[in-house]
Backbone as XML, in Angstrom:
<?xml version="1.0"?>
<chain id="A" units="angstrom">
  <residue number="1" name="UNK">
    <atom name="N" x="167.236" y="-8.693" z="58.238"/>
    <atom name="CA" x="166.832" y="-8.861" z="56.863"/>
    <atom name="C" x="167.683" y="-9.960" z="56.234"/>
  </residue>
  <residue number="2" name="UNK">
    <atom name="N" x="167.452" y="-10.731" z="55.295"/>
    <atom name="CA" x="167.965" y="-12.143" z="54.721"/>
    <atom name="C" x="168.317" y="-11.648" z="53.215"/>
  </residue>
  <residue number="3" name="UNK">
    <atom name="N" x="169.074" y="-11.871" z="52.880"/>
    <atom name="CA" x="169.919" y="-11.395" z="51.783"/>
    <atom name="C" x="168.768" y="-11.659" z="50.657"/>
  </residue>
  <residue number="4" name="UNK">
    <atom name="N" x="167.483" y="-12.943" z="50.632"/>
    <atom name="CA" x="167.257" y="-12.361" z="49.254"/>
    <atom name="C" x="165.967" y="-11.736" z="49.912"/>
  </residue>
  <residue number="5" name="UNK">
    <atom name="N" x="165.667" y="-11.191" z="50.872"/>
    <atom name="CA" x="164.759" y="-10.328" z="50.748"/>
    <atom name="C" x="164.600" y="-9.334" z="50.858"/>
  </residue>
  <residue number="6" name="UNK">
    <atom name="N" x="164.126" y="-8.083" z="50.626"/>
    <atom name="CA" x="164.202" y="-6.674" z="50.621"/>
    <atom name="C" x="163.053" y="-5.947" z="52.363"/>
  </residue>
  <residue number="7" name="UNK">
    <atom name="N" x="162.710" y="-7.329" z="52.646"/>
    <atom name="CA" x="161.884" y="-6.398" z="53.693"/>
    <atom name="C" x="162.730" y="-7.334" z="55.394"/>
  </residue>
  <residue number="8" name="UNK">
    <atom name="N" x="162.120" y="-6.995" z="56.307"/>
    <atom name="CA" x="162.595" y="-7.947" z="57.674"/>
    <atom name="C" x="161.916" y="-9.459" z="57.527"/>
  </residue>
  <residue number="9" name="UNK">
    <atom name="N" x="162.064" y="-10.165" z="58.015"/>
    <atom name="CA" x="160.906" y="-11.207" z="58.425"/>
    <atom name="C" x="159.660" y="-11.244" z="58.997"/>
  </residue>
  <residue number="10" name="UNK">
    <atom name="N" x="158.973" y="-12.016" z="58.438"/>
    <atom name="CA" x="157.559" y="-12.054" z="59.140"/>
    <atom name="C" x="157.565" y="-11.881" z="60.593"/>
  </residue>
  <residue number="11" name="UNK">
    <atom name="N" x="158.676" y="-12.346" z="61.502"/>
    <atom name="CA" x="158.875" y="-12.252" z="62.864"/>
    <atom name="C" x="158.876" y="-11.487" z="63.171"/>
  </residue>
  <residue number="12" name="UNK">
    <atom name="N" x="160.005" y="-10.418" z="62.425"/>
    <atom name="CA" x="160.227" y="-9.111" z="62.744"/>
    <atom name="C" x="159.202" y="-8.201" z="62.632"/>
  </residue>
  <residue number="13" name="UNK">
    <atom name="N" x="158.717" y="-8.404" z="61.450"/>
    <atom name="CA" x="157.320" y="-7.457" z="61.129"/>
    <atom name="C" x="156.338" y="-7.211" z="61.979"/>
  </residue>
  <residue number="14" name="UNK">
    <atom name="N" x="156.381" y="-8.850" z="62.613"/>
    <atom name="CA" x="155.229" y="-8.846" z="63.647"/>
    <atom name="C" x="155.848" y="-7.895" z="64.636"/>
  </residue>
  <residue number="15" name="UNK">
    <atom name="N" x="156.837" y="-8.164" z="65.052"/>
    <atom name="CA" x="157.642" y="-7.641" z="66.307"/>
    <atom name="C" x="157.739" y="-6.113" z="66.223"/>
  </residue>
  <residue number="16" name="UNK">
    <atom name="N" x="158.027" y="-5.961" z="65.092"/>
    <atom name="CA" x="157.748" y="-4.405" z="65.112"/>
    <atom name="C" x="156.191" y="-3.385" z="64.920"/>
  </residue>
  <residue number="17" name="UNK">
    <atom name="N" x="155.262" y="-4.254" z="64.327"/>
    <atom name="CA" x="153.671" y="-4.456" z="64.767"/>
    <atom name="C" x="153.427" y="-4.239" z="66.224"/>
  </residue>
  <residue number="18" name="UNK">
    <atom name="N" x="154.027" y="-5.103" z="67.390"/>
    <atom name="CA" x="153.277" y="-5.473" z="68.157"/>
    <atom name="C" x="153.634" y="-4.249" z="69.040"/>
  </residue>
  <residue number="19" name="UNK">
    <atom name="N" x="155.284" y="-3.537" z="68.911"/>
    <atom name="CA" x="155.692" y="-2.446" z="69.504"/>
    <atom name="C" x="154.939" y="-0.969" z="69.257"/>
  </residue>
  <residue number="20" name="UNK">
    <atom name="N" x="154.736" y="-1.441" z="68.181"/>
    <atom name="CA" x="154.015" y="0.107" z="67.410"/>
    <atom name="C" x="152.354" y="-0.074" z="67.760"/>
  </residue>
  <residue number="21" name="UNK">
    <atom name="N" x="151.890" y="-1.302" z="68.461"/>
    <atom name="CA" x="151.075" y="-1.530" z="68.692"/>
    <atom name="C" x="150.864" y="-1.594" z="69.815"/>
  </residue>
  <residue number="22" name="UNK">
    <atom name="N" x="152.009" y="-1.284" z="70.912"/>
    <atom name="CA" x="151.816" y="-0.998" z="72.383"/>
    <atom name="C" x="152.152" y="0.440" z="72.729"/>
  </residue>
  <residue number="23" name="UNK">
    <atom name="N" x="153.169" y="1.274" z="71.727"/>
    <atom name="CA" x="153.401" y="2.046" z="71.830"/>
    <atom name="C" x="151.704" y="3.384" z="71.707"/>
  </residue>
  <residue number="24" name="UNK">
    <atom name="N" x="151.163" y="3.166" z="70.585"/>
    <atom name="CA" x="149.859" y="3.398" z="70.195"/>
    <atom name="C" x="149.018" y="3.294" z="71.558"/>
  </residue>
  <residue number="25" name="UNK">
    <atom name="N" x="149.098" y="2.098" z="72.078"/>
    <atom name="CA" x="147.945" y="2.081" z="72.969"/>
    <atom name="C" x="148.633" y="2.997" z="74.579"/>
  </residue>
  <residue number="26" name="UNK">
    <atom name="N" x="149.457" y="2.560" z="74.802"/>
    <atom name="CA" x="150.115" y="3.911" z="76.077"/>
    <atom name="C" x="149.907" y="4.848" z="75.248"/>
  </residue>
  <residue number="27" name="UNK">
    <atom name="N" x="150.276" y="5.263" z="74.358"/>
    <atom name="CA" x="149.713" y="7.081" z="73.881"/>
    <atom name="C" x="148.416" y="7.479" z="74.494"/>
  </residue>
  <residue number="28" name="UNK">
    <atom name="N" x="147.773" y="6.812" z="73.519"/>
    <atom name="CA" x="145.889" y="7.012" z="73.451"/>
    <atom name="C" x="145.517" y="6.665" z="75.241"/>
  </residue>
  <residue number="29" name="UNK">
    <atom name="N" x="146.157" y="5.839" z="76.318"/>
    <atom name="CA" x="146.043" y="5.673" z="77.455"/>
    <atom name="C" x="146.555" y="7.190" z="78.183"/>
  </residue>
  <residue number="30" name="UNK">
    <atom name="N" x="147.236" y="7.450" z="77.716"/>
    <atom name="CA" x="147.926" y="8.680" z="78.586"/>
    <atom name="C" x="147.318" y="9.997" z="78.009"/>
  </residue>
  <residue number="31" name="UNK">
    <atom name="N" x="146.708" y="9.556" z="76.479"/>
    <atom name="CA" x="145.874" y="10.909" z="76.057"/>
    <atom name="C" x="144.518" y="10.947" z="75.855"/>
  </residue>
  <residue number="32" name="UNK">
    <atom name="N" x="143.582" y="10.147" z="76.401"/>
    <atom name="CA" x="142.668" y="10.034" z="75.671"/>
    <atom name="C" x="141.321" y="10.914" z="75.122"/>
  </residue>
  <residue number="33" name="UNK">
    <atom name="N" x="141.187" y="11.740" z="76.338"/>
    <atom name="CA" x="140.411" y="13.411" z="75.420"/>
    <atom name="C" x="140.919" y="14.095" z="74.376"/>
  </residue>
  <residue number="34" name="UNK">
    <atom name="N" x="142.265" y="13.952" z="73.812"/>
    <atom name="CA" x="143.091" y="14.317" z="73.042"/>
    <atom name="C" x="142.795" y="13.544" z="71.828"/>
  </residue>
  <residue number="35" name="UNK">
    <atom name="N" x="142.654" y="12.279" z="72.200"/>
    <atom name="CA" x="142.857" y="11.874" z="70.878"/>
    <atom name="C" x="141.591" y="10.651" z="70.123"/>
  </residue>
  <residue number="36" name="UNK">
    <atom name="N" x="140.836" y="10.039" z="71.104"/>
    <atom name="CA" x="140.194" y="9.073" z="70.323"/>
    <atom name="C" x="138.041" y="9.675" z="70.358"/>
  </residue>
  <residue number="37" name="UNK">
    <atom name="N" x="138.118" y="10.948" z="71.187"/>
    <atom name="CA" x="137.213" y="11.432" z="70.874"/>
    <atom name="C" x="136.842" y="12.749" z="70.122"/>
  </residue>
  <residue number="38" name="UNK">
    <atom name="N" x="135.306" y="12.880" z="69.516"/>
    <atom name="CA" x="135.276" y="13.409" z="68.755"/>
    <atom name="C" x="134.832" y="15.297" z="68.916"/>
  </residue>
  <residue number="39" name="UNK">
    <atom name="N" x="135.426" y="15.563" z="68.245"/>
    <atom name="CA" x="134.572" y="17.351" z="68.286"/>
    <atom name="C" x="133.551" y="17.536" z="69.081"/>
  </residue>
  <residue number="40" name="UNK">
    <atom name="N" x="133.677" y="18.539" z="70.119"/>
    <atom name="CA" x="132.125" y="19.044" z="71.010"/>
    <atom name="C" x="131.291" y="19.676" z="69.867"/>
  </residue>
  <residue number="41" name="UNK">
    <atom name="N" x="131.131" y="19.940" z="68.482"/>
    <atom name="CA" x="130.442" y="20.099" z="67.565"/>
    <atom name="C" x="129.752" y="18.774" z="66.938"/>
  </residue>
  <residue number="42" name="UNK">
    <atom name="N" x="130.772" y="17.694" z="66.654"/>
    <atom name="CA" x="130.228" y="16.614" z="66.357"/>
    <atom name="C" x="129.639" y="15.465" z="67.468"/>
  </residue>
  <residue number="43" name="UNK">
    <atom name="N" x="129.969" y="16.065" z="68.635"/>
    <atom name="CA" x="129.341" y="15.231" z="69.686"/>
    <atom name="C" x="127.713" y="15.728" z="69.996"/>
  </residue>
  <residue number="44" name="UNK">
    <atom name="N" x="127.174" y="17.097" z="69.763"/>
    <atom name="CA" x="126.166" y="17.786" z="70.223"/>
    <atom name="C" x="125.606" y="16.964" z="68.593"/>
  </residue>
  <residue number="45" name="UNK">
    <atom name="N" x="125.873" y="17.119" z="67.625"/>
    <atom name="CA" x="125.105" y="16.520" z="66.403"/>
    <atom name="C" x="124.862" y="15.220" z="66.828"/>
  </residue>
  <residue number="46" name="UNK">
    <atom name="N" x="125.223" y="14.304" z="66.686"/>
    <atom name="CA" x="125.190" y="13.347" z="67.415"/>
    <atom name="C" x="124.431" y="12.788" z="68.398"/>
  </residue>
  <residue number="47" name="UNK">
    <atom name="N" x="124.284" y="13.709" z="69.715"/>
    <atom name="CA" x="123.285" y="13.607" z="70.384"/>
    <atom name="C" x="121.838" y="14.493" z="70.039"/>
  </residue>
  <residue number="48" name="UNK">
    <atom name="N" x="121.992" y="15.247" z="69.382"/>
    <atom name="CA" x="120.598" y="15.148" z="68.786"/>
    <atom name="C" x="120.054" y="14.570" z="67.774"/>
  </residue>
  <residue number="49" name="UNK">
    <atom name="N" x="120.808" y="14.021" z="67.079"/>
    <atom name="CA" x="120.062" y="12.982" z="65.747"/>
    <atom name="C" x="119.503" y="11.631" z="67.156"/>
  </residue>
  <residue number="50" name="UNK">
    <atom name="N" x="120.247" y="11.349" z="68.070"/>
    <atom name="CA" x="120.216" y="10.332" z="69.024"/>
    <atom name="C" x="118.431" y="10.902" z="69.667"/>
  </residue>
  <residue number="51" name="UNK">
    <atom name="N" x="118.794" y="11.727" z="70.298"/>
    <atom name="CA" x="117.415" y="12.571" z="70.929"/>
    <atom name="C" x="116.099" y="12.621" z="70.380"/>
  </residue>
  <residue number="52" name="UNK">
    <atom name="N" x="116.295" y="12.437" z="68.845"/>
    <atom name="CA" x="115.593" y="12.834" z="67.911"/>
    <atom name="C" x="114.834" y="11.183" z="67.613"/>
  </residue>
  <residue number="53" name="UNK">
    <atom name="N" x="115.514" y="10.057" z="67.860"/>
    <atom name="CA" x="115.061" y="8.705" z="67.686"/>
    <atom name="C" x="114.315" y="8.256" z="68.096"/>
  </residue>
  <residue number="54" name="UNK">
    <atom name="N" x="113.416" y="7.537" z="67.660"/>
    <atom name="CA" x="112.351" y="6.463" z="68.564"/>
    <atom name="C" x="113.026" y="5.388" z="69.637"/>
  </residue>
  <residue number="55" name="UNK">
    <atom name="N" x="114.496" y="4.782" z="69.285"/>
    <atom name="CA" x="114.958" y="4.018" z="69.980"/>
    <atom name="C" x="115.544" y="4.585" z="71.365"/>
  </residue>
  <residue number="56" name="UNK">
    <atom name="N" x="116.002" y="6.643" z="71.515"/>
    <atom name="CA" x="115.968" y="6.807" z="72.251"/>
    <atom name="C" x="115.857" y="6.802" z="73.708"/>
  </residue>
  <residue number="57" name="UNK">
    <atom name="N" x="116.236" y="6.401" z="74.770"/>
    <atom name="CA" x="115.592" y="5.637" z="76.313"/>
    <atom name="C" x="116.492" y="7.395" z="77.104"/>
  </residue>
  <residue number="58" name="UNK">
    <atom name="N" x="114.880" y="8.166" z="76.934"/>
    <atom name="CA" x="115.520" y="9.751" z="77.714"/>
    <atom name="C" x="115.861" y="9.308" z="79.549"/>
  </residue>
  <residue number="59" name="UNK">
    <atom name="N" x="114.967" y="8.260" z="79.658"/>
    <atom name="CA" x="115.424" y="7.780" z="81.654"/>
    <atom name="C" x="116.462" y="7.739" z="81.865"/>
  </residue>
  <residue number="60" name="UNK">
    <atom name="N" x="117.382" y="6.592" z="80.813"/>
    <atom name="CA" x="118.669" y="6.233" z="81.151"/>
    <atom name="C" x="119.387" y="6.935" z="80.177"/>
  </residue>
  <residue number="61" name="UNK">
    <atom name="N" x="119.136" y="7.753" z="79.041"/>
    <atom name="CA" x="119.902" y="8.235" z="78.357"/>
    <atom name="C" x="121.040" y="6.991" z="77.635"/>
  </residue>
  <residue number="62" name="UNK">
    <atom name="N" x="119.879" y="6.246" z="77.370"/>
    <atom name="CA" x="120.795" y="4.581" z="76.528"/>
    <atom name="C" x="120.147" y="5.168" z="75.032"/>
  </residue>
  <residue number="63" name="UNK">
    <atom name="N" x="120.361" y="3.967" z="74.126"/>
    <atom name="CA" x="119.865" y="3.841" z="73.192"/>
    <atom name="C" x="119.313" y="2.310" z="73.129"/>
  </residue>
  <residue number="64" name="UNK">
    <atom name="N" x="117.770" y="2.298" z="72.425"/>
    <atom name="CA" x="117.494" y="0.612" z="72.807"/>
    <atom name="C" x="117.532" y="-0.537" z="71.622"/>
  </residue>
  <residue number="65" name="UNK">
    <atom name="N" x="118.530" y="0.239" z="71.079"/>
    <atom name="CA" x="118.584" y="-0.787" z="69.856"/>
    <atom name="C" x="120.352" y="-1.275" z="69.926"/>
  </residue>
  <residue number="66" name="UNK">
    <atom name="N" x="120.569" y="-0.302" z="70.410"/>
    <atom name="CA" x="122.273" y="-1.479" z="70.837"/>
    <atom name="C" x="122.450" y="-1.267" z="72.356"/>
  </residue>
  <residue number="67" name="UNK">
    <atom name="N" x="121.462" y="-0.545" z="73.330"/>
    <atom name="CA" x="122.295" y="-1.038" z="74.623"/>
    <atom name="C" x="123.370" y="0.489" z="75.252"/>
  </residue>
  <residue number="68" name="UNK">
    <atom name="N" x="124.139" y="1.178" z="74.490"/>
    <atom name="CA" x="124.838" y="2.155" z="74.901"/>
    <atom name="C" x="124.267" y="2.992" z="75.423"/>
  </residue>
  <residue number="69" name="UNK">
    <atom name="N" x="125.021" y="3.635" z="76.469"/>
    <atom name="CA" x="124.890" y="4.992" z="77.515"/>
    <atom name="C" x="125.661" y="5.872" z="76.022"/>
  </residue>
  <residue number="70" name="UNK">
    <atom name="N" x="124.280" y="6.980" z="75.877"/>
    <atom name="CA" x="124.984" y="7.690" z="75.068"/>
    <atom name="C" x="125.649" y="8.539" z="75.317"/>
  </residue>
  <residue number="71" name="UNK">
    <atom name="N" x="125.960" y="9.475" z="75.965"/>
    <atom name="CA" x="127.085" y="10.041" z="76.040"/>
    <atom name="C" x="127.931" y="9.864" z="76.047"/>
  </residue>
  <residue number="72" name="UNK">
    <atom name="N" x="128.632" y="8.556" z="76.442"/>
    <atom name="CA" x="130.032" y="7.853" z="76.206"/>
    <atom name="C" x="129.978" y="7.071" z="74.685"/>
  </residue>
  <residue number="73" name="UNK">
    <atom name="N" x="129.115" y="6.913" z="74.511"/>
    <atom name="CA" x="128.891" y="5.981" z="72.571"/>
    <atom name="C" x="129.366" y="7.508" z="71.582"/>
  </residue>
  <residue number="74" name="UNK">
    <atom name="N" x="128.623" y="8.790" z="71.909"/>
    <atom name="CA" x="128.666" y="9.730" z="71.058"/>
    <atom name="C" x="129.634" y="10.425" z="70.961"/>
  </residue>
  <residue number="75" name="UNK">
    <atom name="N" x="130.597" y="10.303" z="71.960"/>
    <atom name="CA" x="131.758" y="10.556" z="72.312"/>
    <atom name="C" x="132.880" y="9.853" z="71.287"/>
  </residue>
  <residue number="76" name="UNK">
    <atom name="N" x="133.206" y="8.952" z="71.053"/>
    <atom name="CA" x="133.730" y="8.455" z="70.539"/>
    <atom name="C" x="134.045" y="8.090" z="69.090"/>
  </residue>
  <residue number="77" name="UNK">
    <atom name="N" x="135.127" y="8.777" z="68.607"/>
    <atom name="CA" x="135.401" y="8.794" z="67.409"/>
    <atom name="C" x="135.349" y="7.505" z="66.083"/>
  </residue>
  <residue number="78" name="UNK">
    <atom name="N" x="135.307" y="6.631" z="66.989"/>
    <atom name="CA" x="135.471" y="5.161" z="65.481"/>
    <atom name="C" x="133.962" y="4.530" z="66.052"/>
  </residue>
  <residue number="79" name="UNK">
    <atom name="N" x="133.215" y="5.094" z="66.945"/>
    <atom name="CA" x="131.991" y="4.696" z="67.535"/>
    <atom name="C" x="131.144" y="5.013" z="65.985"/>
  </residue>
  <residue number="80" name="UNK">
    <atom name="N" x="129.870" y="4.096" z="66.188"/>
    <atom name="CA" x="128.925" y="5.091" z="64.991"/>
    <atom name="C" x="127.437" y="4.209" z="65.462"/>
  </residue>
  <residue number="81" name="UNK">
    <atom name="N" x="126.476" y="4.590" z="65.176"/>
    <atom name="CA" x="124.672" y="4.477" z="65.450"/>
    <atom name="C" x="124.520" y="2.925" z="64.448"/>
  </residue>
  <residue number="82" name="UNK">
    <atom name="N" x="124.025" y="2.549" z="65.147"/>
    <atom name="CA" x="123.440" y="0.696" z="64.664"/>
    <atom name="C" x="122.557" y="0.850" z="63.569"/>
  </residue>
  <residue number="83" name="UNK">
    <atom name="N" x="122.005" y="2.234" z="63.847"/>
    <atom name="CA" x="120.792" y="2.039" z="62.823"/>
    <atom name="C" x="121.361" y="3.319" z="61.547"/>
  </residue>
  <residue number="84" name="UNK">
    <atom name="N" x="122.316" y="3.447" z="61.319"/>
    <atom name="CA" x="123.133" y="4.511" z="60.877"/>
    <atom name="C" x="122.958" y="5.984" z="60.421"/>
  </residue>
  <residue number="85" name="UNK">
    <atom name="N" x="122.255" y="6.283" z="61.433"/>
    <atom name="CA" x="122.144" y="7.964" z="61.568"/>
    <atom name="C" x="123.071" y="8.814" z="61.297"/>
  </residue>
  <residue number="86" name="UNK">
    <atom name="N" x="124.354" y="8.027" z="62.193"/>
    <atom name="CA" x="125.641" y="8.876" z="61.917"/>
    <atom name="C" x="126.446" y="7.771" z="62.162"/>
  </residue>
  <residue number="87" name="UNK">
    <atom name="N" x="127.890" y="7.916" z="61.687"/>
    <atom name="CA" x="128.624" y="7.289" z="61.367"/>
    <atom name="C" x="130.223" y="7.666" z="62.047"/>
  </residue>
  <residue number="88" name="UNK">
    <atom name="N" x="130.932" y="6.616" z="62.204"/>
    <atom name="CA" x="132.452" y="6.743" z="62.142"/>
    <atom name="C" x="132.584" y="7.868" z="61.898"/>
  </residue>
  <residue number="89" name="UNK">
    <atom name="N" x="133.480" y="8.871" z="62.538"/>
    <atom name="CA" x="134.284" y="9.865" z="62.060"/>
    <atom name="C" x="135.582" y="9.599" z="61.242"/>
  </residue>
  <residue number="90" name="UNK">
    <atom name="N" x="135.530" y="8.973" z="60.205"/>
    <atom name="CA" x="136.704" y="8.295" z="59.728"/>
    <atom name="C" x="138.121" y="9.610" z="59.352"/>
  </residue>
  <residue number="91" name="UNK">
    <atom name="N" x="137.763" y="10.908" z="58.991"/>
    <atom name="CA" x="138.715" y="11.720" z="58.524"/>
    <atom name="C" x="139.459" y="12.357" z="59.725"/>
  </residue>
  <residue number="92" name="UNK">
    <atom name="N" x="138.643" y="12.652" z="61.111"/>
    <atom name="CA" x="138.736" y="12.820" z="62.131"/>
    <atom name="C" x="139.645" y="11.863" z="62.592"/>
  </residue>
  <residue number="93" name="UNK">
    <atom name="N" x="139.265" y="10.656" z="62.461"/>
    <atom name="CA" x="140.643" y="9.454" z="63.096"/>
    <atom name="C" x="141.733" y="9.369" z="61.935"/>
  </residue>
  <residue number="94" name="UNK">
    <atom name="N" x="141.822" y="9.715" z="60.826"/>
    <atom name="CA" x="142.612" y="9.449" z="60.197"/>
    <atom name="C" x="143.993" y="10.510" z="60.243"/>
  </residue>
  <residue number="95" name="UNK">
    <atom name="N" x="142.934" y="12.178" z="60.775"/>
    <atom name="CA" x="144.244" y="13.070" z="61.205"/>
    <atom name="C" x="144.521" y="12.697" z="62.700"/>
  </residue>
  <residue number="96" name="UNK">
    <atom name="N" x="144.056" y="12.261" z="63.393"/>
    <atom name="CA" x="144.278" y="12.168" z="65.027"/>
    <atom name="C" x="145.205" y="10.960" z="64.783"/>
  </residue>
  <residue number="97" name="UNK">
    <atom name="N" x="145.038" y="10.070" z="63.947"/>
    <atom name="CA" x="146.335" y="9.136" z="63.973"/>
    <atom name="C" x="147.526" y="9.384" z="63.667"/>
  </residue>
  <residue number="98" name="UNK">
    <atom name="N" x="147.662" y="10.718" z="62.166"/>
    <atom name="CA" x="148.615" y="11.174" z="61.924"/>
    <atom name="C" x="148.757" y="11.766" z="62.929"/>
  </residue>
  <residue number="99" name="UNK">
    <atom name="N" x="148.579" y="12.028" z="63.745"/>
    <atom name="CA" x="149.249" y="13.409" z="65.178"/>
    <atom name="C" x="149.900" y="12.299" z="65.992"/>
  </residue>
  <residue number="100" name="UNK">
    <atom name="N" x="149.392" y="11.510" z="66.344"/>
    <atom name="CA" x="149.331" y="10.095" z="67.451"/>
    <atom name="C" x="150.801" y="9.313" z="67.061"/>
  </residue>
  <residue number="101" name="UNK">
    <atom name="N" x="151.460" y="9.229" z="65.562"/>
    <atom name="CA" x="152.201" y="8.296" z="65.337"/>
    <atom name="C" x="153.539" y="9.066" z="64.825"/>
  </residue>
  <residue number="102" name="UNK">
    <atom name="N" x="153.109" y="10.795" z="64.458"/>
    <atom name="CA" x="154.009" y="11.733" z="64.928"/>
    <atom name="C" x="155.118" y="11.775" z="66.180"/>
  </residue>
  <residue number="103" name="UNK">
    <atom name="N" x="154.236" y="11.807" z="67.319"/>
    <atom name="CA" x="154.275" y="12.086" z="68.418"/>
    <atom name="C" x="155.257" y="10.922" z="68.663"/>
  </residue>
  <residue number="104" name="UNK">
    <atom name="N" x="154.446" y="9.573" z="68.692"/>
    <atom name="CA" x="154.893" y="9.045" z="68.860"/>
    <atom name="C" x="156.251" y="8.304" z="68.255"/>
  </residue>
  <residue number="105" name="UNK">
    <atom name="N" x="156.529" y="8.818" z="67.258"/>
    <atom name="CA" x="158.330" y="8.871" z="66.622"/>
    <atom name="C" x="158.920" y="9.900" z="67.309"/>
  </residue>
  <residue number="106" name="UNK">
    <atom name="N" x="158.300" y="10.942" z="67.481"/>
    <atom name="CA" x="159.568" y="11.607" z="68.100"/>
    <atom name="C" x="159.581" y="11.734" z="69.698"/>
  </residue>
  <residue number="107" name="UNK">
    <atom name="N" x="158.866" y="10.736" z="70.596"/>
    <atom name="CA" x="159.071" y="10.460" z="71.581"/>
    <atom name="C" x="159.986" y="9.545" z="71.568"/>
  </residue>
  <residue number="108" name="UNK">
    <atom name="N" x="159.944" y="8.300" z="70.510"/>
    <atom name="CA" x="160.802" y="7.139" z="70.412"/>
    <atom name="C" x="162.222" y="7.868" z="69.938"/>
  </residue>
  <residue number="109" name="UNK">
    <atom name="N" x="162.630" y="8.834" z="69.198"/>
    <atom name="CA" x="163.722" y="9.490" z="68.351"/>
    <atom name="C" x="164.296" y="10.368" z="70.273"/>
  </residue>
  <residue number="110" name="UNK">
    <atom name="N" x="163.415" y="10.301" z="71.192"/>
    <atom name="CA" x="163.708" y="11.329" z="71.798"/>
    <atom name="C" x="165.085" y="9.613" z="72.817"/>
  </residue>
  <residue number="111" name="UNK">
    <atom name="N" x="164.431" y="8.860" z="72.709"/>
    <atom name="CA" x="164.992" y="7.532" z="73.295"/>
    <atom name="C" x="166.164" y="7.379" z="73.125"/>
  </residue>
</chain>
């Protein structure tokens, strides 16, 4: 920190960004049913609003308006429908991050 400023440097900031930004991604790598997908309640909704579509493709179980294998699209928590049926689980990622950056301080505190 530089005497007239109250925060680190842009360098640092980044630098401590880019850690908290690798640290994040080994988490979510080492957890990922844990943490970046969504509720087997909100996954079954999901696939039936999907089921329920004209864009539907039941052969391949895609969708033909963006291309995704749905079961892995519906799965996924910051995932959401092109044509917006359903959406981002945004409150869902917003506590799974608080758990995620928990964790991950007191793995780093454990250092």
């Amino acid at each position: 920190m530089t005497e007239n400023s109250k925060y680190p440097s842009l360098f640092e900031q980044g630098k401590n960004l880019a850690n908290f930004s690798l640290d994040l991604i080994k988490h979510i790598h080492s957890n990922p049913d844990k943490f970046i997908t969504v509720s087997d309640e909100t996954y079954r909704e999901r696939m039936t609003i999907c089921k329920s579509c004209d864009k539907y493709d039941e052969f391949d179980n895609r969708c033909s308006e963006c291309g995704c294998f749905l079961p892995a699209k519906a799965r996924i928590i910051l995932d959401s429908c092109p044509l917006e049926k359903w959406s981002t689980d945004v409150g869902s990622w917003e506590n799974k991050f608080d758990e995620i950056v928990k964790e991950i301080d007191g793995n780093n505190s454990e250092s």
